[in-house]
N, C-alpha and C positions, 0 to 999 in steps of 0.2 A: 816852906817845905818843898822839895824837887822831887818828881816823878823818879821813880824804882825806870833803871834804863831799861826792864823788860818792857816796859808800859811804852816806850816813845811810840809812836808812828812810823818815825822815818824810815824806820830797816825796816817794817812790813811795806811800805808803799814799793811799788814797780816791782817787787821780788814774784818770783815763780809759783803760778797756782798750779794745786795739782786737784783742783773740782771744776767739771764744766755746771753750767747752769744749763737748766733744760733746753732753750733753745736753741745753745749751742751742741749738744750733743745731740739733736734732731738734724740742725746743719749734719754735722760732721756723719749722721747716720743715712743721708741722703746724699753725699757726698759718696760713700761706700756701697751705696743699693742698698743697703741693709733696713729702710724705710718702704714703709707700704704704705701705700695712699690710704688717709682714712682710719690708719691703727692710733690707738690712744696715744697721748704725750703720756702717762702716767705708767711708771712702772717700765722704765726702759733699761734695754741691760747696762753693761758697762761699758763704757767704752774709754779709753786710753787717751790722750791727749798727744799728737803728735808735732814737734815742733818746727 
């Protein structure tokens, strides 16, 4: 039986995320100044991902 071609892997791998994972969107928020020494990692606003 052969996998449904939604299910492969290959065409997700290397394609375009559009989620940061928290500690990159901490970088990128201290990159910007938009970080404050000390504020939670939890509950941070959005931030865009720029390429």
């Amino acid at each position: 039986m052969s996998k449904h071609s939604s299910l492969k892997a290959s065409s997700s791998v290397g394609g375009k995320r559009s989620v940061l994972k928290r500690f990159e969107r901490v970088k990128l928020l201290r990159e910007r100044g938009q970080w404050k020494q000390g504020q939670s990692p939890v509950g941070l606003p959005k931030t865009k991902f720029e390429a």
